[in-house]
C-alpha positions in Angstrom: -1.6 4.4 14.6 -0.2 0.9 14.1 3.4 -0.1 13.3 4.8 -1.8 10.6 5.0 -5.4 12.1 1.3 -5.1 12.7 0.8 -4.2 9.0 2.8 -6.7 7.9 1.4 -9.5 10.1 -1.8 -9.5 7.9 -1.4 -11.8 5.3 -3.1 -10.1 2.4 -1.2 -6.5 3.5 2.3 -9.0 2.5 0.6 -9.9 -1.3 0.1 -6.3 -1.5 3.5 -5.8 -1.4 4.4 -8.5 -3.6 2.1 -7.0 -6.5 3.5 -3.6 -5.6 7.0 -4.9 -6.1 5.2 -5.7 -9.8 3.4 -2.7 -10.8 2.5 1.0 -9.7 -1.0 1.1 -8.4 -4.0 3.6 -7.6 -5.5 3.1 -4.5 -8.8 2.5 -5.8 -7.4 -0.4 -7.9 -5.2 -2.1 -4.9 -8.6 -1.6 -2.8 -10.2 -3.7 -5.3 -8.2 -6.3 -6.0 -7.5 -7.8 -1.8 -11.4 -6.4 -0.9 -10.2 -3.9 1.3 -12.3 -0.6 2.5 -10.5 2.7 1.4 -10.9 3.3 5.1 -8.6 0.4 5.9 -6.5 0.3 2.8 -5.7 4.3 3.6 -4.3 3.3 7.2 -2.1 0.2 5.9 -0.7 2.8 3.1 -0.4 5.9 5.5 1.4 2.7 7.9 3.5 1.3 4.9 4.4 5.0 3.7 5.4 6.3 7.3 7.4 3.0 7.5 9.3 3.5 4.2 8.0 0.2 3.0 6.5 1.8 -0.1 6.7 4.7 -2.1 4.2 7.5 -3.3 4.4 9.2 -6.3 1.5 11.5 -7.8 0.6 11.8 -11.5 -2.2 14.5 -12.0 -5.3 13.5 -9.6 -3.9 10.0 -9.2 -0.9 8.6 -6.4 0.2 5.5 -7.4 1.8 3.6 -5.0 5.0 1.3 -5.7 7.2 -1.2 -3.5 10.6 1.1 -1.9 13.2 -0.3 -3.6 16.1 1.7 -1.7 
């Protein structure tokens, strides 16, 4: 498992957090929008999560996926 300062020393993982700082998001959608695999997008949430960088709140089927604001 990697740590947060690897996560964060990929460029597009940082302009995920700014749009997360923006808007609630599914990982599907965040997956799309920087081109990432779910494979790899999964591992820079689980990173982010575990990390208390972002926040995971689940609505139904869907976890969306927000910047921690504490």
């Amino acid at each position: 498992m990697g740590s947060a300062w690897e996560a964060l020393s990929d460029e597009s993982v940082i302009e995920m957090l700014l749009l997360l700082n923006k808007i609630d998001m599914i990982p599907t959608a965040i997956a799309e929008h920087f081109n990432f695999t779910l494979p790899a997008l999964s591992s820079h949430l689980r990173i982010l999560k575990d990390s208390d960088l972002i926040t995971e709140k689940k609505q139904g089927k869907n976890r969306f996926y927000s910047l921690n604001r504490n």
